[in-house]
C-alpha positions as CSV (number, residue, x, y, z in Angstrom):
1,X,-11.4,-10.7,-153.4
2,X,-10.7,-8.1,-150.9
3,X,-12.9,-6.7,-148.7
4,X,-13.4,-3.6,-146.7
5,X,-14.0,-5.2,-143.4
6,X,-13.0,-7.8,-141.4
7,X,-14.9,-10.5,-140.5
8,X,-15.7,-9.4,-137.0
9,X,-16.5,-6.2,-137.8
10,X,-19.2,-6.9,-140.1
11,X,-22.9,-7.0,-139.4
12,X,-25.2,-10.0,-139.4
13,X,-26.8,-9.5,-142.5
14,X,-22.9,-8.6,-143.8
15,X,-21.7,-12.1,-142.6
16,X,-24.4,-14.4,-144.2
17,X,-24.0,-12.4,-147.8
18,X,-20.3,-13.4,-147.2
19,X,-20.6,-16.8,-146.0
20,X,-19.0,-18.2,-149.1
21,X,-15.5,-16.4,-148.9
22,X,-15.3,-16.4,-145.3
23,X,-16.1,-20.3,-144.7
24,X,-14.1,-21.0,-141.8
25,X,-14.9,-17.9,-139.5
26,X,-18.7,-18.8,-140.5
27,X,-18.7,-22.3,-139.5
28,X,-17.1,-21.4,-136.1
29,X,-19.2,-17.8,-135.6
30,X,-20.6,-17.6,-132.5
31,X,-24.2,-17.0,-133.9
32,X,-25.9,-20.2,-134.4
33,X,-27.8,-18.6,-137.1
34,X,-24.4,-17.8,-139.2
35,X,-23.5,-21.6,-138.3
36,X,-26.9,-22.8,-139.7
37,X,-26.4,-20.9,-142.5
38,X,-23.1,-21.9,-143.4
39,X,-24.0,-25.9,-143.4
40,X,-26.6,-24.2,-145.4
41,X,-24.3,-23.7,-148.1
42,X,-21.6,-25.8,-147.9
43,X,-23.5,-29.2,-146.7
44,X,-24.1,-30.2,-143.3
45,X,-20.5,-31.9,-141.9
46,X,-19.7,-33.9,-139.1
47,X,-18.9,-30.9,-137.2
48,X,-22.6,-29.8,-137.7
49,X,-23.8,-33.2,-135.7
50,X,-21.9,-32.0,-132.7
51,X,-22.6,-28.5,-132.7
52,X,-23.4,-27.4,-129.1
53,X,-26.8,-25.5,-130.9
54,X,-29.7,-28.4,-130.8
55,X,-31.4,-27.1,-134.2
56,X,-28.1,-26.9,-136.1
57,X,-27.7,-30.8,-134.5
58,X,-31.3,-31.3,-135.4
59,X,-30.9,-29.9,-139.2
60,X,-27.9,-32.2,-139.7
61,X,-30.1,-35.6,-138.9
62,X,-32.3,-34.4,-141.1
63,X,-30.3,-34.0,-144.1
64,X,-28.0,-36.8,-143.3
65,X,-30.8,-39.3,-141.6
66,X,-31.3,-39.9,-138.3
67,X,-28.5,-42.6,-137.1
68,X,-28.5,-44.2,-133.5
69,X,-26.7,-41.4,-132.4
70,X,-29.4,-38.9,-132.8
71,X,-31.2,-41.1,-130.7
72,X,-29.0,-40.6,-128.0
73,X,-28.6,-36.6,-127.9
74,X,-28.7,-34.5,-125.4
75,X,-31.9,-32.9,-126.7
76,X,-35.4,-34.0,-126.6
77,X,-36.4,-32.7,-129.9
78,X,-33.9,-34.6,-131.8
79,X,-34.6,-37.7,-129.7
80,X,-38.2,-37.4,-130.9
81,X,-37.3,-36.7,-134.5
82,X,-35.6,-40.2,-134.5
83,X,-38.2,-41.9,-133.1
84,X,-40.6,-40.5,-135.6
85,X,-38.1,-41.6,-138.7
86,X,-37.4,-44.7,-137.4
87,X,-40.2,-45.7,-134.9
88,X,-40.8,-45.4,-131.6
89,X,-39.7,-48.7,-129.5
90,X,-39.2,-49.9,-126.4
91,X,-36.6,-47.6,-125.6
92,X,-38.6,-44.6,-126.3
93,X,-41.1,-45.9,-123.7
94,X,-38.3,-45.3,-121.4
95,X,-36.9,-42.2,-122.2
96,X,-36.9,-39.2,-120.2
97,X,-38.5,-37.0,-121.5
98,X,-42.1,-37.5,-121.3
99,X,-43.2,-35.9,-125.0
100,X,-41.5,-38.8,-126.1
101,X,-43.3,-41.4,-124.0
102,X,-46.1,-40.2,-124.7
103,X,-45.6,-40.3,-128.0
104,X,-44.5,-43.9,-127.8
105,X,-48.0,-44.9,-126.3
106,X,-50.0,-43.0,-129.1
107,X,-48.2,-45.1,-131.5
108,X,-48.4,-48.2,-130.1
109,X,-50.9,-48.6,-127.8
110,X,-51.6,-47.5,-124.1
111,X,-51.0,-50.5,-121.7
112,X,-51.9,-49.9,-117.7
113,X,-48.0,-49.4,-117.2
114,X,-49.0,-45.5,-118.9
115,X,-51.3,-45.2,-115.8
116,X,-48.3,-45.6,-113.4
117,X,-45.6,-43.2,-115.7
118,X,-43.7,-40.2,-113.6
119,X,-45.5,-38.0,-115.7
120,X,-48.7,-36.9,-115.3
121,X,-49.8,-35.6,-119.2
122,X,-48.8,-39.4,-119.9
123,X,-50.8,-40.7,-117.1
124,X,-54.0,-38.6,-117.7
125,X,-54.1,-39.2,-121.4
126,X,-53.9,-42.9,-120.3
127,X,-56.8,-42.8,-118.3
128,X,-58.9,-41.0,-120.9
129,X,-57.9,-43.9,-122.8
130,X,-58.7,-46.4,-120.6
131,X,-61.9,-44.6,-119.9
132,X,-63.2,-44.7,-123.4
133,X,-62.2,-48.3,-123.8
134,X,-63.5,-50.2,-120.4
């Protein structure tokens, strides 16, 4: 099929009407929307799991499960995801972000170690905890 325009000259809503006969320059466009998109169609590839765009990282666990690695990415989002799927242990009371800890003491339990986290939204739902149950 021959087209009248090049792939960089077409407009966003060109590109994703295209995606299918232009798989390559979609899968590497610099819009992370064209990207999505593409996996969108054509299945979500290694490639998509290292993706420097968190949400087209975070749709790939999702289609393809969340493995060990999701648990160590680089975004919070995806760590949580994986601790949702898979259950939040001990190493999610020790993450870094504090969503997640928080998270981690909702699910199992608040201990006085909550009162004495880095972060104060974990601390403060800890003592309202504590305060409804001493």
């Amino acid at each position: 099929m021959k087209f009248k325009k090049q792939w960089s000259e077409m407009t966003y809503d060109e590109k994703i009407t295209c995606i299918k006969y232009f798989p390559e320059e979609a899968r590497t466009d610099e819009n992370p929307k064209i990207r999505l998109a593409y996996y969108r169609v054509n299945g979500f590839t290694e490639d998509a799991k290292t993706d420097k765009n968190p949400y087209i990282r975070l749709a790939y666990y999702r289609a393809n499960g969340f493995t060990e690695e999701a648990k160590t990415d680089e975004d919070w989002e995806i760590r949580l995801a994986y601790y949702r799927a898979n259950g939040f242990t001990e190493e999610a009371k020790t993450d870094e972000d504090w969503d997640i800890r928080l998270n981690y003491y909702r699910v199992n339990g608040f201990t006085e170690e909550a009162l004495e986290d880095e972060d104060g939204e974990v601390r403060e739902e800890a003592k309202l905890f504590f305060n409804l149950t001493k």
